[in-house]
TORKOL-4160 file (C-alpha; in steps of 0.2 Angstrom, whole numbers, padded with zeros to 4 digits, m for minus):
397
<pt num="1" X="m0041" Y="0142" Z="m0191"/>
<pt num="2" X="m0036" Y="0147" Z="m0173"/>
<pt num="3" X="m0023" Y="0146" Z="m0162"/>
<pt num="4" X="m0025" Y="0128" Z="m0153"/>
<pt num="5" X="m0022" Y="0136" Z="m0137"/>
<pt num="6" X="m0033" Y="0153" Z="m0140"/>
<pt num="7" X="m0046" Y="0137" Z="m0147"/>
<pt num="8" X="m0046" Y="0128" Z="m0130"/>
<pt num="9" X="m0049" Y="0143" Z="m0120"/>
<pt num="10" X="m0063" Y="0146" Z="m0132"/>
<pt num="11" X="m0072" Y="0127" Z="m0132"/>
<pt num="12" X="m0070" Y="0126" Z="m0112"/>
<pt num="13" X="m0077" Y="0143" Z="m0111"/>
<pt num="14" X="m0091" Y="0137" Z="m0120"/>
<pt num="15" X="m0093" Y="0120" Z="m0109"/>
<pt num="16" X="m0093" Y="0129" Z="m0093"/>
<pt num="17" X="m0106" Y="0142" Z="m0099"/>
<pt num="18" X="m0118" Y="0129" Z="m0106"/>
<pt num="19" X="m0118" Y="0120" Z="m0090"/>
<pt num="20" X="m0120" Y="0135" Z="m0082"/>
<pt num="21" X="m0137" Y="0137" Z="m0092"/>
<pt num="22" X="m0140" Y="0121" Z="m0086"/>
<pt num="23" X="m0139" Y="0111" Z="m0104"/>
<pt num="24" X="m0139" Y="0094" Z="m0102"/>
<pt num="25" X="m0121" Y="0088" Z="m0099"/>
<pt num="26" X="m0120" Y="0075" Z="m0116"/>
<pt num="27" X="m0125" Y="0089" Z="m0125"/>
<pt num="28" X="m0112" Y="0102" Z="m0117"/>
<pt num="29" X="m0097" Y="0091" Z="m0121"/>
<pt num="30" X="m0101" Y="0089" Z="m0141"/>
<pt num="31" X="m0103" Y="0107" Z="m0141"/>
<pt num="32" X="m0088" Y="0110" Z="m0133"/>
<pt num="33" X="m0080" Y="0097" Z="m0143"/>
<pt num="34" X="m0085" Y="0100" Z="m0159"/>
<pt num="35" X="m0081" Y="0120" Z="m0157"/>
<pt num="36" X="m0062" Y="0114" Z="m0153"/>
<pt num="37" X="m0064" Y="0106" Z="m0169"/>
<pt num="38" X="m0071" Y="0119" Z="m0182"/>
<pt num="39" X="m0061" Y="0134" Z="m0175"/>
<pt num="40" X="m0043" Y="0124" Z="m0176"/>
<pt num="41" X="m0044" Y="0112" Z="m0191"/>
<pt num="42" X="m0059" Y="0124" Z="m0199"/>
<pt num="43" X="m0065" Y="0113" Z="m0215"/>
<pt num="44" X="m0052" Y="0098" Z="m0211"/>
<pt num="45" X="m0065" Y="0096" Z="m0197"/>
<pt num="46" X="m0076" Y="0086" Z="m0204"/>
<pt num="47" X="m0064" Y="0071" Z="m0209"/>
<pt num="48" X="m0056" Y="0073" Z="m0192"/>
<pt num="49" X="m0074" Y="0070" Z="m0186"/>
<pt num="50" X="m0076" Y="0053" Z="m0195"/>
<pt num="51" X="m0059" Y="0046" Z="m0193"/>
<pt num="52" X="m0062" Y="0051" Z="m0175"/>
<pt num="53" X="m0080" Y="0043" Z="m0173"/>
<pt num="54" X="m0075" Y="0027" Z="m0183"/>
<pt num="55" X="m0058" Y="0025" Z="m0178"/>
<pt num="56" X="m0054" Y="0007" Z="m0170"/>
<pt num="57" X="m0049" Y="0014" Z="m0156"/>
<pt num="58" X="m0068" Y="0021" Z="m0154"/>
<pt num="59" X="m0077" Y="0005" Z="m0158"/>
<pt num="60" X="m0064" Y="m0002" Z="m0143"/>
<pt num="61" X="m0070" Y="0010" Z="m0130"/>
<pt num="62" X="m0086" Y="0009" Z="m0135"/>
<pt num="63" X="m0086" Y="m0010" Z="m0132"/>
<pt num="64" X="m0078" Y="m0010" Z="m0118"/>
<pt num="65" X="m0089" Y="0004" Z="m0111"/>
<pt num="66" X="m0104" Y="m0004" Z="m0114"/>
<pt num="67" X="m0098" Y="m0022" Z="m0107"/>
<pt num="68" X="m0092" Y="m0014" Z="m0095"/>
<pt num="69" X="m0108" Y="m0006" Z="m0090"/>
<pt num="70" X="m0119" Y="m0022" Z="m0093"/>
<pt num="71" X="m0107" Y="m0030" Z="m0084"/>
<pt num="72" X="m0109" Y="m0020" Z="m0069"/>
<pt num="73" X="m0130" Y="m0020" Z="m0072"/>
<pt num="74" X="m0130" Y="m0040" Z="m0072"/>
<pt num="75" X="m0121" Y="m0040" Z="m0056"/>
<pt num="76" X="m0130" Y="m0029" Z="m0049"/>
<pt num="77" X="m0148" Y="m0036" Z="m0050"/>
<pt num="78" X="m0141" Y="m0053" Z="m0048"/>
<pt num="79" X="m0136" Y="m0046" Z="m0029"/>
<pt num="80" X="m0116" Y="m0049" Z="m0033"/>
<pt num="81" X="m0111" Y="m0031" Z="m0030"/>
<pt num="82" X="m0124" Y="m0027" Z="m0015"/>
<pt num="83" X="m0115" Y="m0042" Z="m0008"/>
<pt num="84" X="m0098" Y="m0037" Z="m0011"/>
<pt num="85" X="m0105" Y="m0019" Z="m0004"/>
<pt num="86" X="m0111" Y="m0026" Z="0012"/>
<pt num="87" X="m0096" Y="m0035" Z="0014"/>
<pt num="88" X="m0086" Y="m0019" Z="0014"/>
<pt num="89" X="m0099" Y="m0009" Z="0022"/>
<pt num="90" X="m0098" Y="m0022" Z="0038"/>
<pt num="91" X="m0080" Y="m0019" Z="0040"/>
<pt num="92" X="m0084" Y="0000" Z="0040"/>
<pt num="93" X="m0096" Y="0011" Z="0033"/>
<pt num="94" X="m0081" Y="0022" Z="0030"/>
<pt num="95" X="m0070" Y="0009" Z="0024"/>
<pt num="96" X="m0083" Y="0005" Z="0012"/>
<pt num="97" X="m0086" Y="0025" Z="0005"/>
<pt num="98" X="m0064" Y="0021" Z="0001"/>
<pt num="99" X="m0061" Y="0004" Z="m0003"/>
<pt num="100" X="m0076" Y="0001" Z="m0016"/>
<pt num="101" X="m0070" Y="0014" Z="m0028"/>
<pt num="102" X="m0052" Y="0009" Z="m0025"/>
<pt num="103" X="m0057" Y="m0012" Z="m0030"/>
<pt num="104" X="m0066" Y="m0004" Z="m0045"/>
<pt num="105" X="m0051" Y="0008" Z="m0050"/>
<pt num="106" X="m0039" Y="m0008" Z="m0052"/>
<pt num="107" X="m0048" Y="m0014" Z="m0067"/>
<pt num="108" X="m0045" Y="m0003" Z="m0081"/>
<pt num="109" X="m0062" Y="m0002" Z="m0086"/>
<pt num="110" X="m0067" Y="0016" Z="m0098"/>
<pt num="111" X="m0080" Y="0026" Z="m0086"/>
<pt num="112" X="m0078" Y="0012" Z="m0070"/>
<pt num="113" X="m0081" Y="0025" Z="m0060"/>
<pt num="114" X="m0100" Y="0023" Z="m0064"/>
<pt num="115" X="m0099" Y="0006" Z="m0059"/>
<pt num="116" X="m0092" Y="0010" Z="m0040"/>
<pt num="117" X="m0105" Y="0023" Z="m0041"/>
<pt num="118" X="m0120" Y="0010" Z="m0044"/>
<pt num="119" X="m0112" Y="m0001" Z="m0031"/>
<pt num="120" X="m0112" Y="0014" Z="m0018"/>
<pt num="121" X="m0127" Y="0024" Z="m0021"/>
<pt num="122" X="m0137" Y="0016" Z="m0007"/>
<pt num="123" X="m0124" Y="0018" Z="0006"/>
<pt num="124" X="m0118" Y="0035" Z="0001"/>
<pt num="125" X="m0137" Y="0044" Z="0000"/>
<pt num="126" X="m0146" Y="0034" Z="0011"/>
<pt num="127" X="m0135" Y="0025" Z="0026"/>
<pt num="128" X="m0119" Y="0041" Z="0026"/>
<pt num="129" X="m0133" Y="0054" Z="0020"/>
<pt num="130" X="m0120" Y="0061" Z="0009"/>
<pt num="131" X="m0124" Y="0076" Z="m0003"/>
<pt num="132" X="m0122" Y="0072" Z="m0022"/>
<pt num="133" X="m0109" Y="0083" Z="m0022"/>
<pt num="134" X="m0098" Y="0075" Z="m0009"/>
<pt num="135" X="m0103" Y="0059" Z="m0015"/>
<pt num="136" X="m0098" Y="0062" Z="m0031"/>
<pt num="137" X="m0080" Y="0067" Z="m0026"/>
<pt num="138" X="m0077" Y="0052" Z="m0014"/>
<pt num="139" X="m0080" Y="0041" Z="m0027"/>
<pt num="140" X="m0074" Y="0049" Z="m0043"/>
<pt num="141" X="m0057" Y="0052" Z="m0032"/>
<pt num="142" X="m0054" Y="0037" Z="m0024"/>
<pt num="143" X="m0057" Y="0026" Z="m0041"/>
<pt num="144" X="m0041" Y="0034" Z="m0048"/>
<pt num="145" X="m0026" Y="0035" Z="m0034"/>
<pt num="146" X="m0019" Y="0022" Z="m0039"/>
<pt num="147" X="m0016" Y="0027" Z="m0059"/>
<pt num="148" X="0004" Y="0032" Z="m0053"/>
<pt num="149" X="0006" Y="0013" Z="m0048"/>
<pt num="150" X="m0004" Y="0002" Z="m0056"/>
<pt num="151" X="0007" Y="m0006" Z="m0068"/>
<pt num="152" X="m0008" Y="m0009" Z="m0080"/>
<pt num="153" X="m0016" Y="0006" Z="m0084"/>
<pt num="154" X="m0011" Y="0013" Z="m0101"/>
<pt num="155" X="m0002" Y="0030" Z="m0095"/>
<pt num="156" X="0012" Y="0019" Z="m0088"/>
<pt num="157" X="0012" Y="0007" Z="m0100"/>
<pt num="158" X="0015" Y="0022" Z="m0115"/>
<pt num="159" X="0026" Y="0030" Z="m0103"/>
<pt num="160" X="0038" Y="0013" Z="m0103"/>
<pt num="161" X="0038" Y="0012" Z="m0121"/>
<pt num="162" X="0044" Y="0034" Z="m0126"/>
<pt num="163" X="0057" Y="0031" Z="m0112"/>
<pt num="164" X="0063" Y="0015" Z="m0117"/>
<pt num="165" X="0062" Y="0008" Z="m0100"/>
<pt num="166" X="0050" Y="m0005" Z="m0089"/>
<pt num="167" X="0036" Y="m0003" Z="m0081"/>
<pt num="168" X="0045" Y="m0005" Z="m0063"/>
<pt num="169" X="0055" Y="0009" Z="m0067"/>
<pt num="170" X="0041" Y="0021" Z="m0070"/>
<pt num="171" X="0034" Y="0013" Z="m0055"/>
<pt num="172" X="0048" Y="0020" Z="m0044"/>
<pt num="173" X="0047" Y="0038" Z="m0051"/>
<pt num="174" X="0028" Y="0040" Z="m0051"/>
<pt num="175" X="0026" Y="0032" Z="m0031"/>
<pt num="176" X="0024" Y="0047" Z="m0023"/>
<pt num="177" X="0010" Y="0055" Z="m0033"/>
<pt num="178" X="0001" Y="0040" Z="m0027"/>
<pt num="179" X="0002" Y="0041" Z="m0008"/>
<pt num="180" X="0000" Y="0060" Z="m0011"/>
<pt num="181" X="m0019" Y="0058" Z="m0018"/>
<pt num="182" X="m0023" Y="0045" Z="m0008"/>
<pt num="183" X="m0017" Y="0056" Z="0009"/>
<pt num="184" X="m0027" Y="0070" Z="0001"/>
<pt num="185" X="m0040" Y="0059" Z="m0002"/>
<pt num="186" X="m0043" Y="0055" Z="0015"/>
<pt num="187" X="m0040" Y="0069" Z="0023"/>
<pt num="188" X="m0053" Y="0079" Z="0012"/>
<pt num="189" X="m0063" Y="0064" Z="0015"/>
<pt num="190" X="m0061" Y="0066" Z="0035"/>
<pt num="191" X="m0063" Y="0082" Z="0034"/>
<pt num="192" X="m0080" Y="0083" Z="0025"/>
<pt num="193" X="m0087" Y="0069" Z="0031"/>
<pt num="194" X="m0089" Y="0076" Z="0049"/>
<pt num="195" X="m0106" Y="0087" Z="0046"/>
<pt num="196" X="m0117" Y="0072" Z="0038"/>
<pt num="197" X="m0125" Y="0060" Z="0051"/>
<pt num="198" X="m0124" Y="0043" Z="0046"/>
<pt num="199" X="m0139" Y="0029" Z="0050"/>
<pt num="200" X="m0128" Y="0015" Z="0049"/>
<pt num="201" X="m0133" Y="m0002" Z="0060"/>
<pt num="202" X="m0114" Y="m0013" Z="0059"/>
<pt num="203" X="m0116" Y="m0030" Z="0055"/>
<pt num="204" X="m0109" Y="m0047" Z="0058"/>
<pt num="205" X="m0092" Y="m0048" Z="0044"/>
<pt num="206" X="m0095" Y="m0064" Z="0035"/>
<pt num="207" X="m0079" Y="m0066" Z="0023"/>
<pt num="208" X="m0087" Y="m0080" Z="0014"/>
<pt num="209" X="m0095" Y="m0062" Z="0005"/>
<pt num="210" X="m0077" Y="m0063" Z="m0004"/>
<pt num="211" X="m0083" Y="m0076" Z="m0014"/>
<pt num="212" X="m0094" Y="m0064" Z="m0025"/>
<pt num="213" X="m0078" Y="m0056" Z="m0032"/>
<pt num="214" X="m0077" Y="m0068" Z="m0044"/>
<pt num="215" X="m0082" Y="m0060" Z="m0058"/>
<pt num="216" X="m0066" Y="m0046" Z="m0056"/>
<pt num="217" X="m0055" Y="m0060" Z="m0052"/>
<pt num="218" X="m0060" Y="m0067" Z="m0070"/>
<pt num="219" X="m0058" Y="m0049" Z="m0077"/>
<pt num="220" X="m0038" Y="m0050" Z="m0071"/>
<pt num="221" X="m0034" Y="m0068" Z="m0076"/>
<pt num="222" X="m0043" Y="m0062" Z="m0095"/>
<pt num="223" X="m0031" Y="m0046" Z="m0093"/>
<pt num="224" X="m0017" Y="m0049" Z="m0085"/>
<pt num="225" X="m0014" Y="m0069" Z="m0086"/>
<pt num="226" X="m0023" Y="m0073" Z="m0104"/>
<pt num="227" X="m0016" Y="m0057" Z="m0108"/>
<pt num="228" X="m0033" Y="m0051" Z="m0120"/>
<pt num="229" X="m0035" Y="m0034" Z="m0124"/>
<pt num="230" X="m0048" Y="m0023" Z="m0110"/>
<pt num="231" X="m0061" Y="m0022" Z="m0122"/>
<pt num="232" X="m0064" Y="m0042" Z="m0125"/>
<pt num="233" X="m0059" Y="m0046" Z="m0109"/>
<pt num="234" X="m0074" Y="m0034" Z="m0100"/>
<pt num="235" X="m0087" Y="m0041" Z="m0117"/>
<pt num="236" X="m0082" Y="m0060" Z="m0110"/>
<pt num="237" X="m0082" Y="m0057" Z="m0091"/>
<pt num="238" X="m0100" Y="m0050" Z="m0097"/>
<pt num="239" X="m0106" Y="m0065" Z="m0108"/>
<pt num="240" X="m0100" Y="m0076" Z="m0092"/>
<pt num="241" X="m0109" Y="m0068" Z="m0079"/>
<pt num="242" X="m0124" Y="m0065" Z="m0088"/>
<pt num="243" X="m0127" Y="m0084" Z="m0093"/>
<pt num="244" X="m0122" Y="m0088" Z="m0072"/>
<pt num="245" X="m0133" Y="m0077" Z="m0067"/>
<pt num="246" X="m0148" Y="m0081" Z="m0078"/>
<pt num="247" X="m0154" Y="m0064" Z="m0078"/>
<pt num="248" X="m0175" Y="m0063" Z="m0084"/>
<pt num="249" X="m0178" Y="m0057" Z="m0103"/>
<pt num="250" X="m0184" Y="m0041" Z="m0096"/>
<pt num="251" X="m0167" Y="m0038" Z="m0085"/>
<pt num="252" X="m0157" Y="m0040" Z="m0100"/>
<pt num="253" X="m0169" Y="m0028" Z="m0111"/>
<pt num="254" X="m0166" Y="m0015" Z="m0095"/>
<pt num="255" X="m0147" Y="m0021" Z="m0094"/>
<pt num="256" X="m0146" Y="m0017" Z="m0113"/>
<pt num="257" X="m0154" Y="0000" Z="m0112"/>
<pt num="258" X="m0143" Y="0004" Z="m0099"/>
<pt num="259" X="m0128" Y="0000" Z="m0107"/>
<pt num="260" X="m0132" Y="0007" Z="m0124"/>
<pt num="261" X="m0139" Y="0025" Z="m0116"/>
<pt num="262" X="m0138" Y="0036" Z="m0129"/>
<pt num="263" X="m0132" Y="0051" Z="m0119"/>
<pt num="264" X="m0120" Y="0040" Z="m0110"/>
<pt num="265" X="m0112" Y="0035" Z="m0128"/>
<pt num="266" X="m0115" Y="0054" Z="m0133"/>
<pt num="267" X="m0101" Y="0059" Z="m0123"/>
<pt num="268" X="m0089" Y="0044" Z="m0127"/>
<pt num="269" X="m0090" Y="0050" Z="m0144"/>
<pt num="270" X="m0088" Y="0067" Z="m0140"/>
<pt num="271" X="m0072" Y="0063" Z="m0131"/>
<pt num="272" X="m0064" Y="0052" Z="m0145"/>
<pt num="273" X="m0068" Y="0066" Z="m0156"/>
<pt num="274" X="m0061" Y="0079" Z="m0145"/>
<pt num="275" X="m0045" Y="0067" Z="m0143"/>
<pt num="276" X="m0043" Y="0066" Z="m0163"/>
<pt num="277" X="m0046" Y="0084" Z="m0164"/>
<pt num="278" X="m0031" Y="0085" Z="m0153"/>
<pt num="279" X="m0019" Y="0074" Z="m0163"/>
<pt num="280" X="m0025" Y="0083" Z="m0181"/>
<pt num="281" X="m0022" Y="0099" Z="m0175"/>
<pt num="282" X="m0005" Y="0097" Z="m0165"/>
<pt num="283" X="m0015" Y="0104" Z="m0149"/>
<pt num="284" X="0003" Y="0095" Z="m0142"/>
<pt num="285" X="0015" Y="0105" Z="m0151"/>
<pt num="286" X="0008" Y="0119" Z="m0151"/>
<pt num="287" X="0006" Y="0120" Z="m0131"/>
<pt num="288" X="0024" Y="0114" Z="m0131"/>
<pt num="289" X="0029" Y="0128" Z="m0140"/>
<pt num="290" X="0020" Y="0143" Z="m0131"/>
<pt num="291" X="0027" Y="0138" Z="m0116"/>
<pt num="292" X="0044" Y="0138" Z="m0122"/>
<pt num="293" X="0043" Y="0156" Z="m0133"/>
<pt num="294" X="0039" Y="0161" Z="m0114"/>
<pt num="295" X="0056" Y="0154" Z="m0108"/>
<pt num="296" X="0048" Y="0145" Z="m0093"/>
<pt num="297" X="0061" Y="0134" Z="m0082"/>
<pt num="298" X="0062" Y="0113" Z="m0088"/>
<pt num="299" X="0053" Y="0107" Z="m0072"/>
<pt num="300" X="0039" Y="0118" Z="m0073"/>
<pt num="301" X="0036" Y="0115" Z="m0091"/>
<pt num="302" X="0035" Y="0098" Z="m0088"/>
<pt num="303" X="0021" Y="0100" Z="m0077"/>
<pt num="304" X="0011" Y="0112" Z="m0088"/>
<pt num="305" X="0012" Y="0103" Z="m0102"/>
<pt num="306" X="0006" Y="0089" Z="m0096"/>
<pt num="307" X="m0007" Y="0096" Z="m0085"/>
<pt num="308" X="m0013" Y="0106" Z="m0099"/>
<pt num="309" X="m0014" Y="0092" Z="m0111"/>
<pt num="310" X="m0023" Y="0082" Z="m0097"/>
<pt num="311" X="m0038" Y="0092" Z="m0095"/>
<pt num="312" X="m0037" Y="0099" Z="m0113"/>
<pt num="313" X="m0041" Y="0079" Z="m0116"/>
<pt num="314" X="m0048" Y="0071" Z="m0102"/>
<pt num="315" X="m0038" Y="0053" Z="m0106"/>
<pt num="316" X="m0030" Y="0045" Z="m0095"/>
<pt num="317" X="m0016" Y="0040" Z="m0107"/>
<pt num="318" X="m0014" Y="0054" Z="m0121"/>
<pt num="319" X="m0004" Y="0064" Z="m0110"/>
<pt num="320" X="0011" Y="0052" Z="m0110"/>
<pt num="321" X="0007" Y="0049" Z="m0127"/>
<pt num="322" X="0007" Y="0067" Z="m0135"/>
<pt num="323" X="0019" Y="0075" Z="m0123"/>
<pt num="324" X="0033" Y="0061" Z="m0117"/>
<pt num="325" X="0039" Y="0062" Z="m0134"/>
<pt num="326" X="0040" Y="0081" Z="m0133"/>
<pt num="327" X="0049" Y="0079" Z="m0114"/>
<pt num="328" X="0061" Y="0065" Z="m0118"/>
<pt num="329" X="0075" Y="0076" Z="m0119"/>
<pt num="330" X="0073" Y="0084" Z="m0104"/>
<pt num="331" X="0066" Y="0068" Z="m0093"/>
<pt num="332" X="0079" Y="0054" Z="m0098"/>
<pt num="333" X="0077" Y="0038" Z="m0107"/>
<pt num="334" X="0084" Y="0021" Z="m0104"/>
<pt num="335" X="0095" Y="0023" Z="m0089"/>
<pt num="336" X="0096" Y="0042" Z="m0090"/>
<pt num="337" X="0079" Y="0044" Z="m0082"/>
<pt num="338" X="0080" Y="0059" Z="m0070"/>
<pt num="339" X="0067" Y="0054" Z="m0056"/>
<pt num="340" X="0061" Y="0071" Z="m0053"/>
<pt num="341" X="0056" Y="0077" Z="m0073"/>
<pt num="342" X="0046" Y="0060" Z="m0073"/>
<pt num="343" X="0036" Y="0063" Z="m0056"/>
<pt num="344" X="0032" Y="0079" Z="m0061"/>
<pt num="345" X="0027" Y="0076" Z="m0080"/>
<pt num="346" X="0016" Y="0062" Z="m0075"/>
<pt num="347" X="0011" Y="0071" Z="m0061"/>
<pt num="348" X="0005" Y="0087" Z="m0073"/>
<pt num="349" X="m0006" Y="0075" Z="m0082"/>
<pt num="350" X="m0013" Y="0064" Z="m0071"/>
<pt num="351" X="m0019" Y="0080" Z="m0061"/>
<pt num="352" X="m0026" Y="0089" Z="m0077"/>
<pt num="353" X="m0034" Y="0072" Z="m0081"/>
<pt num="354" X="m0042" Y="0073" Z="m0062"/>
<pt num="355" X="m0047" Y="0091" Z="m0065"/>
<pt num="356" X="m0055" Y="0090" Z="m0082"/>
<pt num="357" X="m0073" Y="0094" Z="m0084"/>
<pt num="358" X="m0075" Y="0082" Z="m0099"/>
<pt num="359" X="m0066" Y="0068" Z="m0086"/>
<pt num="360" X="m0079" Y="0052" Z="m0093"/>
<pt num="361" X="m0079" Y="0046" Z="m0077"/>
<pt num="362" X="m0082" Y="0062" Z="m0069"/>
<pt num="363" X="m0097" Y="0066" Z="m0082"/>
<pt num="364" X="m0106" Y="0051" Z="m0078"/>
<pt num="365" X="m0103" Y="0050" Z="m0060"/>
<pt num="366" X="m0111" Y="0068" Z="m0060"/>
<pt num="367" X="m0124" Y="0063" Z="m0072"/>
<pt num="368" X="m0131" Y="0048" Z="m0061"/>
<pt num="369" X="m0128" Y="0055" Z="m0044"/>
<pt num="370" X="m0137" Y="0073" Z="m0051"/>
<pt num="371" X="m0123" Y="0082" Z="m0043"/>
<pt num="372" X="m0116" Y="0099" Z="m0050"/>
<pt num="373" X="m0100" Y="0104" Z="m0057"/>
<pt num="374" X="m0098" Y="0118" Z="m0045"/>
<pt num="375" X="m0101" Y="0108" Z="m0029"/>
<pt num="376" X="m0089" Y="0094" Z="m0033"/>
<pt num="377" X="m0076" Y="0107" Z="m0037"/>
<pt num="378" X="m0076" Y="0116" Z="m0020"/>
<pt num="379" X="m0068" Y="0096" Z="m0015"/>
<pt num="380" X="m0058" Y="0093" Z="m0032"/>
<pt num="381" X="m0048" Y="0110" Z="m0034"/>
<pt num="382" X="m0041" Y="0106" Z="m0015"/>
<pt num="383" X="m0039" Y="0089" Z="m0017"/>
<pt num="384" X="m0028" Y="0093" Z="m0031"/>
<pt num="385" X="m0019" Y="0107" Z="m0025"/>
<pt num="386" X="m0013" Y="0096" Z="m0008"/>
<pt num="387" X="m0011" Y="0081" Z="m0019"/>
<pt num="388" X="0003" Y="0093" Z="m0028"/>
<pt num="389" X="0010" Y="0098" Z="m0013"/>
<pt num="390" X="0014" Y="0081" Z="m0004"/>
<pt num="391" X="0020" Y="0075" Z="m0021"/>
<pt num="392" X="0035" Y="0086" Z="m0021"/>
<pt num="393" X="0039" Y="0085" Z="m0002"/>
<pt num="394" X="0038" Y="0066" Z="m0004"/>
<pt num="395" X="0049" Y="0068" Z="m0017"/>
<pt num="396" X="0059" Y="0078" Z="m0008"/>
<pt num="397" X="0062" Y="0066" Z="0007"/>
């Protein structure tokens, strides 16, 4: 067995030079996962494999994904989301590139980038004449700013629980790494949008269009009123719009196929795995202590070992959960929270989370846009670089 951090090196290696060769992405990401596997839990592997594929927690994701998916399909050909789009394309085709992905990232939905995708791929190729590329970013970007603040989203959530604190307090730590990527955000977005001529016509703003967001507000009275867990609440909010809408036999034979797409599940699967591989190995401890052997100051380490940990695993949650226990000591708990260590932990993860190449919502966003790595890149690195930056002179102030 290998060193987990020589191991990593290896498996992204790998990833990026089979997408290189132009592999199919799906098939890129088991690669790369199942190499992570076999070179640092060698034999073990193969139990980390199946506890990883037919763990709960998969069959939840899986769920959800694929509801939330068929979901997104039933509203589509029922005209619920072009309406919802034209609403916000009316106020501004701009406004509309920002705020669709922005509604869609307040539900905490597994790959709902996708689903803003869908929503915007008309607007974006045809009416902006975006690239695939730029697209891509705009969407994947702006469907995650508000992960430091919304008080929903399982990163905070964990984060509450290993520091013994509420959610509101993590909130006022973690504010600044908001604002910083949305202001990145935008200006990347101002910036680029310049040199793509758009053939958009404005129309008349009819705000009875707000009525079609019925189906989200559902979603939230599920989540956050009903209190139901993501998965059964996206598999209802599906079941409810479907038998609205009255979709024909063949759109939900099409709806079906589109949410059970076997190369769409391929890398679900290949990301639980990855995750598991994480856990059995203690990936976590293991970073934790090559950093430390290396003497490398508490505020930095904080950041590294998140940000590591984040694109290592792509999950928007396992950062808090592997490497807030291993922090504690130097962030706070209860009322000894020091503002700083948080912002700066949770800013390393969400950030390596943003910058993975095995990011589910980035992989599919790539996949249905046919957009490549490298171009979405030339926007993400600076995006996430600037997004640093503010972070720590908003701080500062």
């Amino acid at each position: 067995m290998i060193d987990p951090v020589l191991s990593f090196a290896i498996s992204i290696a790998l990833l990026i030079g089979l997408l290189i060769a132009k592999q199919e992405v799906h098939i890129a990401v088991l690669a790369s996962a199942i190499s992570f596997g076999v070179l640092t839990l060698g034999i073990s592997f193969l139990e980390s494999t199946f506890r990883g594929i037919f763990s709960r927690s998969t069959l939840s994701l899986i769920t959800a994904f694929s509801s939330a998916l068929f979901l997104s399909y039933m509203m589509k050909v029922s005209g619920i989301l072009d309406r919802i789009t034209n609403f916000a394309v009316s106020l501004g085709p701009r406004f509309a590139s920002i705020f669709i992905p922005i509604l869609i990232g307040l539900i905490p939905m597994p790959g709902g980038a996708l689903v803003s995708a869908m929503m915007m791929k008309e607007h974006y190729m045809e009416k902006q004449k975006l690239d695939s590329d730029f697209a891509t970013f705009i969407n994947y970007w702006f469907r995650h700013v508000t992960i430091p603040v919304w008080p929903i989203f399982q990163s905070i959530i964990i984060a509450s629980v290993i520091l013994k604190t509420s959610v509101v307090r993590i909130i006022e730590a973690t504010y600044p790494a908001a604002i910083a990527s949305y202001v990145a955000g935008l200006l990347l977005f101002a910036l680029g949008i310049r040199k793509f001529s758009s053939s958009f016509e404005r129309e008349k703003v009819s705000y009875r269009a707000l009525m079609n967001l019925w189906p989200f507000l559902i979603l939230v009275i599920l989540i956050f009123i009903i209190r139901l867990s993501v998965d059964l609440s996206l598999l209802i909010s599906a079941l409810i719009v479907t038998i609205y809408t009255r979709p024909s036999k063949k759109e939900v034979k099409e709806g079906l196929k589109f949410a059970l797409s076997f190369k769409i599940l391929a890398v679900v699967v290949a990301v639980t795995m990855f995750t598991q591989y994480v856990y059995d190995s203690n990936a976590a401890l293991a970073l934790y202590n090559f950093m430390v052997s290396r003497s490398i100051p508490a505020l930095s380490l904080c950041f590294l070992i998140t940000f590591i940990i984040g694109i290592t695993t792509a999950g928007e949650y396992v950062y808090t959960g592997t490497a807030f226990p291993l922090l504690s000591e130097i962030i706070g708990t209860s009322s000894n929270i020091k503002d700083i260590f948080l912002l700066i932990s949770y800013t390393g993860g969400y950030l390596g989370v943003m910058l993975s190449p095995v990011h589910l919502c980035l992989v599919l966003t790539l996949e249905y846009y046919k957009a490549r790595y490298s171009g979405v890149y030339k926007y993400l690195v600076p995006a996430v670089a600037i997004s640093l930056i503010l972070t720590i002179l908003i701080s500062l102030l």
